[in-house]
N, C-alpha and C positions, 0 to 999 in steps of 0.2 A: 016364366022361367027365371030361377036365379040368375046375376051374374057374378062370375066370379073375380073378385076383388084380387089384383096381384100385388104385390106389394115392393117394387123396385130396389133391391139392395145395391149400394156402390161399390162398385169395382174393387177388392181388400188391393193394398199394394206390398209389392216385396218390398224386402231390404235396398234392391235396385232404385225401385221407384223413389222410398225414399230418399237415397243420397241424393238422387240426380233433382229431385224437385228443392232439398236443401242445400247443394252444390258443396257437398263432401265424401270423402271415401266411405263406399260399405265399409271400412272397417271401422270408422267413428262410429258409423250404427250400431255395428256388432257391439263395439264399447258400449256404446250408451245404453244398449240390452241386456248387455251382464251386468253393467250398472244400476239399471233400472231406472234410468235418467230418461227415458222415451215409454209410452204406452204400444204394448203390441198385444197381438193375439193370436195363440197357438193355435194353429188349425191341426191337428193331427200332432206333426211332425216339427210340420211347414211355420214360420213366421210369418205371418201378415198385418197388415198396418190399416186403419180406417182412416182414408186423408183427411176429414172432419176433425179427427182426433189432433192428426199431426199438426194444421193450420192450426188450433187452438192453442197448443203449446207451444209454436212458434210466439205468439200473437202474447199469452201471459208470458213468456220470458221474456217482453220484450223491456228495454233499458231505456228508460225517459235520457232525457236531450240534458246536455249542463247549461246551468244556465250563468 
């Protein structure tokens, strides 16, 4: 018998999810999405966000130390 292989996708998150996991207002997000300063993905309608993505782009914005 075959089996069948599933393939686990992660949880998309809202606009919510992200503020709260970057500790700013949804309405910075909503900016940063007219802007185009954040990666999202249209589901339909709906905004959603792949937290892989979001961590990533926290992580290359990030500003070395002065030395």
């Amino acid at each position: 018998m075959k089996e069948s292989t599933q393939i686990e996708e992660p949880r998309l998150w809202t606009i919510k999810d992200v503020a709260a996991f970057l500790n700013v207002k949804e309405s910075a997000i909503r900016c940063w999405i007219f802007e185009r300063r954040i990666r999202f993905h249209k589901v339909g309608v709906l905004i959603r966000f792949i937290p892989g993505e979001i961590s990533d782009d926290v992580r290359a914005n990030k500003i070395g130390q002065r030395v």
